[in-house]
PyMOL Python script that loads the backbone (N, CA, C, O; Angstrom):
from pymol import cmd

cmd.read_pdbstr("""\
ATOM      1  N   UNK A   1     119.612 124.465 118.578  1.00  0.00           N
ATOM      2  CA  UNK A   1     118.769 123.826 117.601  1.00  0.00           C
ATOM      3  C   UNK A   1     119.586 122.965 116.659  1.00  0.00           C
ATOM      4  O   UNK A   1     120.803 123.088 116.522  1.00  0.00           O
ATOM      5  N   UNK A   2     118.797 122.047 115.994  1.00  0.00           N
ATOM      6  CA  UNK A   2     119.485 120.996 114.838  1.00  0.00           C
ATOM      7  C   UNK A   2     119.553 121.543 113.761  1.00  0.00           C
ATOM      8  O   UNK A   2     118.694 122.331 113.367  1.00  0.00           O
ATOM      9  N   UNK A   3     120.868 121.129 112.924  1.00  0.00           N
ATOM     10  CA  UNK A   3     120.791 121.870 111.630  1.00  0.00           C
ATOM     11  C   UNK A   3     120.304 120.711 110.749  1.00  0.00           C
ATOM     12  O   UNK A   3     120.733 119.562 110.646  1.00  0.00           O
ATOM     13  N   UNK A   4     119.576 121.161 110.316  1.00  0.00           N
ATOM     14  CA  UNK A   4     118.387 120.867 109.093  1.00  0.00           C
ATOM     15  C   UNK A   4     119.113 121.059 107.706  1.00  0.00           C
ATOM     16  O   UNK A   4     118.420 120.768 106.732  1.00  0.00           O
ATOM     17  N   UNK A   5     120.588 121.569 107.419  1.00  0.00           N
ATOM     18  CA  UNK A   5     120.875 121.214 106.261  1.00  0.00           C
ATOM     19  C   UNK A   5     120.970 120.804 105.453  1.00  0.00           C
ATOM     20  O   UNK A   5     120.859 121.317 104.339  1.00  0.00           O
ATOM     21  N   UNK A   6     121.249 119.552 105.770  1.00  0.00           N
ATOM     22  CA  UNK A   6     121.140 118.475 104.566  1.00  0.00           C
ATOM     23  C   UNK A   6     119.461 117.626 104.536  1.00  0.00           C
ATOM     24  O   UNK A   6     119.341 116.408 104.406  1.00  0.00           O
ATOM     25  N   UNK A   7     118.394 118.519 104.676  1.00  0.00           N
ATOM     26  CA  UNK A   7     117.375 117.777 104.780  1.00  0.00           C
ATOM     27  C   UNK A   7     116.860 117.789 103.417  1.00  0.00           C
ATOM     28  O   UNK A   7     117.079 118.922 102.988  1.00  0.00           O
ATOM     29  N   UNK A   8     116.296 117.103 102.545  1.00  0.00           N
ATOM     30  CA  UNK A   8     115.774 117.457 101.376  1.00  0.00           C
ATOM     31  C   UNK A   8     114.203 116.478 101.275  1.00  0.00           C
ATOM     32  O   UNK A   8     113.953 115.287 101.465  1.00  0.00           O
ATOM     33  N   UNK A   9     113.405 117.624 100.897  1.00  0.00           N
ATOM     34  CA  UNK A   9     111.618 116.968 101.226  1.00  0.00           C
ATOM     35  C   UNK A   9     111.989 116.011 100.126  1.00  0.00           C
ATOM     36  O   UNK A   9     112.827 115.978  99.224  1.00  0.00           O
ATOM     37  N   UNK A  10     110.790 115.066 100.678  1.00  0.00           N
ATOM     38  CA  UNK A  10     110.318 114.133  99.598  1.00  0.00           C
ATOM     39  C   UNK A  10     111.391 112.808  99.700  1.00  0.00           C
ATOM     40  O   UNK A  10     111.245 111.915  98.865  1.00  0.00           O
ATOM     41  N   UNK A  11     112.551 112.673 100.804  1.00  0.00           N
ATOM     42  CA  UNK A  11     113.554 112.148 100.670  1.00  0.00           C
ATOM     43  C   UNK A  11     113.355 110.505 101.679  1.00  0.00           C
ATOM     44  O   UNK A  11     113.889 109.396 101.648  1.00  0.00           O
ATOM     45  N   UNK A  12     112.138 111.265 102.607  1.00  0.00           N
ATOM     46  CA  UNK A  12     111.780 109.946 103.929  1.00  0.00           C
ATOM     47  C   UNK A  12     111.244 108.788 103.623  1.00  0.00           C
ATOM     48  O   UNK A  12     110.086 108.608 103.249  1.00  0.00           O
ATOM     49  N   UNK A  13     111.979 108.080 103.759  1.00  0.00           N
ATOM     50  CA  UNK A  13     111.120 106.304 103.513  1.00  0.00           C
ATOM     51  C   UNK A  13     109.502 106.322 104.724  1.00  0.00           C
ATOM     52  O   UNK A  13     109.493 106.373 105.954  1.00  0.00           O
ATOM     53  N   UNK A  14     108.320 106.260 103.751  1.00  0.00           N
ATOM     54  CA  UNK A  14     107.274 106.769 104.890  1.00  0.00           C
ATOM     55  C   UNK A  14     106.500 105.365 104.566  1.00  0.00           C
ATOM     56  O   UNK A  14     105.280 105.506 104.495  1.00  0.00           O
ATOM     57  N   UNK A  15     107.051 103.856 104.329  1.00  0.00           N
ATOM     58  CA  UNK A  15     106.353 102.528 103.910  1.00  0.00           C
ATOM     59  C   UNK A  15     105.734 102.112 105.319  1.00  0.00           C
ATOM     60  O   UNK A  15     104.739 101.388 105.300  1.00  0.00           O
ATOM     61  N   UNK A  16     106.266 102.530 106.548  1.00  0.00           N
ATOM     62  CA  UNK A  16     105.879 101.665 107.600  1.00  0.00           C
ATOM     63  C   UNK A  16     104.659 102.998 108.515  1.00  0.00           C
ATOM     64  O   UNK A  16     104.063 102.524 109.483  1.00  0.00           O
ATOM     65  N   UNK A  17     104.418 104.228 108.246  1.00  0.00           N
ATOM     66  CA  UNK A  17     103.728 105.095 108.113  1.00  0.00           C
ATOM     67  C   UNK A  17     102.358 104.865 107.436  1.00  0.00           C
ATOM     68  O   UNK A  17     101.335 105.237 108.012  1.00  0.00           O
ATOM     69  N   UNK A  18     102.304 104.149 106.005  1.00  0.00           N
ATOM     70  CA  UNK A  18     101.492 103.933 105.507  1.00  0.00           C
ATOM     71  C   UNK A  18     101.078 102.544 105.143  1.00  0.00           C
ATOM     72  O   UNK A  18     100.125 102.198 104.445  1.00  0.00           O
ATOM     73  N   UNK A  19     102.071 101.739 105.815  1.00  0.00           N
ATOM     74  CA  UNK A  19     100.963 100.406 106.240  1.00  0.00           C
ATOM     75  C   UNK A  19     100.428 100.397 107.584  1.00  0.00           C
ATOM     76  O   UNK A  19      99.812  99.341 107.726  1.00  0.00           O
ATOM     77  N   UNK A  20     100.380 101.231 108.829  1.00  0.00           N
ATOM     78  CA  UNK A  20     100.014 101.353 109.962  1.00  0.00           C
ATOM     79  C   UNK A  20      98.590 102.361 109.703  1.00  0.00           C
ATOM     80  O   UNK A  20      97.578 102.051 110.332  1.00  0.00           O
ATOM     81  N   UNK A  21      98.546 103.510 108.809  1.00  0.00           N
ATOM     82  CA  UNK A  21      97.440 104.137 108.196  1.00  0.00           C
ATOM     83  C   UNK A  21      96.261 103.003 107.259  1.00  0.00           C
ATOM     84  O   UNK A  21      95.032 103.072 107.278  1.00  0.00           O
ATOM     85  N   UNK A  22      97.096 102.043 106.519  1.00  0.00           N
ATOM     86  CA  UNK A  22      96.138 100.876 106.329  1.00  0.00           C
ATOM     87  C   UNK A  22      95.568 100.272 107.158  1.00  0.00           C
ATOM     88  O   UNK A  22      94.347 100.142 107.061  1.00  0.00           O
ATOM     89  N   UNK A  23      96.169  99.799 108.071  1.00  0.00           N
ATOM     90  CA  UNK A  23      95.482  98.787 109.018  1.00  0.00           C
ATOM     91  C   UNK A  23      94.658  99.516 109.939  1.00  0.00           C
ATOM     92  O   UNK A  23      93.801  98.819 110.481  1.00  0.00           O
ATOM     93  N   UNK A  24      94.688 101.189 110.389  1.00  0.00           N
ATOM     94  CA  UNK A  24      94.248 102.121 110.898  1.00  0.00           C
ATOM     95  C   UNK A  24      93.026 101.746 109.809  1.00  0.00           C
ATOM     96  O   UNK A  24      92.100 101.096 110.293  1.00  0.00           O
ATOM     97  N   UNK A  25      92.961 101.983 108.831  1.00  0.00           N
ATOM     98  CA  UNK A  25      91.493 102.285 108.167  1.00  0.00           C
ATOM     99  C   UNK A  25      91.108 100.974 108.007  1.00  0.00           C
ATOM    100  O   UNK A  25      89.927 100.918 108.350  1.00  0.00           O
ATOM    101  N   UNK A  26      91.461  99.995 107.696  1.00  0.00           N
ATOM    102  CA  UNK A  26      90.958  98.575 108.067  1.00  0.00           C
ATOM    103  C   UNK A  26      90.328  98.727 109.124  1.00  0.00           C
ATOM    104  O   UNK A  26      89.201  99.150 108.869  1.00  0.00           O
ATOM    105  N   UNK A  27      90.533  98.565 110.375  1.00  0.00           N
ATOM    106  CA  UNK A  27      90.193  98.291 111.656  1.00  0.00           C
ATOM    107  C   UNK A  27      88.804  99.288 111.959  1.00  0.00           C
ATOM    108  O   UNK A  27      87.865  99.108 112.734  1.00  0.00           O
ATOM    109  N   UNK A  28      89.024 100.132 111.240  1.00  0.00           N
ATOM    110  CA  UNK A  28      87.749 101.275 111.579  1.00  0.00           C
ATOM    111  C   UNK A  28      86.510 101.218 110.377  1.00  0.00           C
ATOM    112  O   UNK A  28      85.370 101.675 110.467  1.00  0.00           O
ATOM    113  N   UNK A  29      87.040 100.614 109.417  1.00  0.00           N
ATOM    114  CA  UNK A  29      85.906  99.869 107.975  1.00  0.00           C
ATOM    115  C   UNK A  29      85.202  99.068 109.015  1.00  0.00           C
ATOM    116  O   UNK A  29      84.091  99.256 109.511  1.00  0.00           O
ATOM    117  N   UNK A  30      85.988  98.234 109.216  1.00  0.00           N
ATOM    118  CA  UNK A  30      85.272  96.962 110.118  1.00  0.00           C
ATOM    119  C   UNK A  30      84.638  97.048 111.571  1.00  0.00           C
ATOM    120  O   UNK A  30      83.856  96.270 112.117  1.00  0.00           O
ATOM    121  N   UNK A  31      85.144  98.098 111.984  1.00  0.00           N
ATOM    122  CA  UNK A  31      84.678  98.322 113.288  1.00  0.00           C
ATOM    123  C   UNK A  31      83.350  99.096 113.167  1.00  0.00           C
ATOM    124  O   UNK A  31      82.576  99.073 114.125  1.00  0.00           O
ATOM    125  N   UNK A  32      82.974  99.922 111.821  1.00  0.00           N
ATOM    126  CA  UNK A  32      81.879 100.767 111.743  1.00  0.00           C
ATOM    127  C   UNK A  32      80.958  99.461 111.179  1.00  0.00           C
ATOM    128  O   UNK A  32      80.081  99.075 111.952  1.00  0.00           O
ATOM    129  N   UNK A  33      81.095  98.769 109.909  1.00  0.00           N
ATOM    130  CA  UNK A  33      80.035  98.049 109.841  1.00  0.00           C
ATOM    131  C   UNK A  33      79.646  96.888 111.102  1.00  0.00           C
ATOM    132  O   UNK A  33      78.501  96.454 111.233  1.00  0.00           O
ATOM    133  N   UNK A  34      80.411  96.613 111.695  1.00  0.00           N
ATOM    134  CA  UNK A  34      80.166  95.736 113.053  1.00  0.00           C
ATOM    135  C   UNK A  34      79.338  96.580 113.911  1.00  0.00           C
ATOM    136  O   UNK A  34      78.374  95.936 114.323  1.00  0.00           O
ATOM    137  N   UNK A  35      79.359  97.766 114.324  1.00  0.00           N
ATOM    138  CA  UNK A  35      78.486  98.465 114.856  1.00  0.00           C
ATOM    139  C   UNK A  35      76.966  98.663 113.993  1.00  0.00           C
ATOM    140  O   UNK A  35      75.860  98.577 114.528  1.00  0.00           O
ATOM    141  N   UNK A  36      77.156  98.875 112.905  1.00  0.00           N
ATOM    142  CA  UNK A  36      76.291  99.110 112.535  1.00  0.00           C
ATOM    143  C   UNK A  36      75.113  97.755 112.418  1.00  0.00           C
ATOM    144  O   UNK A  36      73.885  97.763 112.505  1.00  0.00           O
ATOM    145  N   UNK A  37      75.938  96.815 112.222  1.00  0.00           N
ATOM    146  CA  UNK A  37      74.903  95.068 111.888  1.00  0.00           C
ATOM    147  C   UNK A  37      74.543  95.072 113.143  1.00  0.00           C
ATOM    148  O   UNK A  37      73.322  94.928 113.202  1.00  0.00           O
ATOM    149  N   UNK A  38      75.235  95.210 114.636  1.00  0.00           N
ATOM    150  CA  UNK A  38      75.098  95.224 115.533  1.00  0.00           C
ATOM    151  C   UNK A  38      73.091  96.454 116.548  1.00  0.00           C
ATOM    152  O   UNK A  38      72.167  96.303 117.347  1.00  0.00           O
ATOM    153  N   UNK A  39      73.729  97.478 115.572  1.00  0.00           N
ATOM    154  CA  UNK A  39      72.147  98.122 115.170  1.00  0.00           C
ATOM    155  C   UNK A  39      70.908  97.995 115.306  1.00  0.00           C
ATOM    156  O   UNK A  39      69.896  98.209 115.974  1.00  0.00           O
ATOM    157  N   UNK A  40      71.760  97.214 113.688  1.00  0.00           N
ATOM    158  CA  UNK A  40      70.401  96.815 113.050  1.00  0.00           C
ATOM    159  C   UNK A  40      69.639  95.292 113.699  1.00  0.00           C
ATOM    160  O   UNK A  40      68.423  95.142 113.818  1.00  0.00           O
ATOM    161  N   UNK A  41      70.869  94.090 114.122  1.00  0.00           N
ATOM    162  CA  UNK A  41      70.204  93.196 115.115  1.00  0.00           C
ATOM    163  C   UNK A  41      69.802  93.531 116.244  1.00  0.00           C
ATOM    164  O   UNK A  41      69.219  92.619 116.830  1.00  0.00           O
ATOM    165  N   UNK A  42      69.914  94.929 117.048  1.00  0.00           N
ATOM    166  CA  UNK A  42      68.856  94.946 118.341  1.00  0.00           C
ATOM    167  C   UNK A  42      67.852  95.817 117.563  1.00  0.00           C
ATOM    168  O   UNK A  42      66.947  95.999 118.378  1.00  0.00           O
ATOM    169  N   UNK A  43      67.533  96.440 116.442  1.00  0.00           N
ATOM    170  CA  UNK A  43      66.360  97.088 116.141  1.00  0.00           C
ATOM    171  C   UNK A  43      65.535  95.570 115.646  1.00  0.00           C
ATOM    172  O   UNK A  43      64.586  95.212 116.344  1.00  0.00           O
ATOM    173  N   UNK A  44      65.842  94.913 114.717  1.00  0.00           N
ATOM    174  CA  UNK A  44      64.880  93.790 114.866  1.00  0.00           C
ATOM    175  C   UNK A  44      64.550  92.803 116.026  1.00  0.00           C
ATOM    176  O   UNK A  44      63.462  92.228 116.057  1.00  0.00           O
ATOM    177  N   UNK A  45      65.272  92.661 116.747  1.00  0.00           N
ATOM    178  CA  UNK A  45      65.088  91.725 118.095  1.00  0.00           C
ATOM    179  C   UNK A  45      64.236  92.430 119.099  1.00  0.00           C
ATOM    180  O   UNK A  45      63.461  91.867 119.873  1.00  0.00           O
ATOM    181  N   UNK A  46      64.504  94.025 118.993  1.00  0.00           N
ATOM    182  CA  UNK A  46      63.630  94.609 120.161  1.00  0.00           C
ATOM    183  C   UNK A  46      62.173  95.440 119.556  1.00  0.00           C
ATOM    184  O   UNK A  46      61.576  96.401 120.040  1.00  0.00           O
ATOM    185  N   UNK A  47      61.891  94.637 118.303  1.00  0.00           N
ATOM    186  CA  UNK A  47      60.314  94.780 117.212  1.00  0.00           C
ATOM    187  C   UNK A  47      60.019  96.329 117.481  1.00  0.00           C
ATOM    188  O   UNK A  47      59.050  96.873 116.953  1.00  0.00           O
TER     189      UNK A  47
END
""", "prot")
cmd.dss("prot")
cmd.show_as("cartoon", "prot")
cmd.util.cbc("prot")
cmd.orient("prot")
């Protein structure tokens, strides 16, 4: 096993972690209201 000694929490650069979690929730904001307009234009088109 690896020794974990010199590990100390709180120490990890996590910037490229949490711009990939942005664009993760971007993509799924937009992907839910696109489904959803998507919906709502075949509930009015199909009366």
């Amino acid at each position: 096993m690896a020794d974990h000694s010199d590990y100390k929490p709180g120490n990890m650069d996590i910037r490229v972690q949490e711009k990939t979690f942005d664009n993760f929730m971007w993509f799924v904001s937009r992907g839910a209201v696109l489904v959803i307009c998507i919906l709502i234009f075949m509930a009015i088109v199909n009366g």
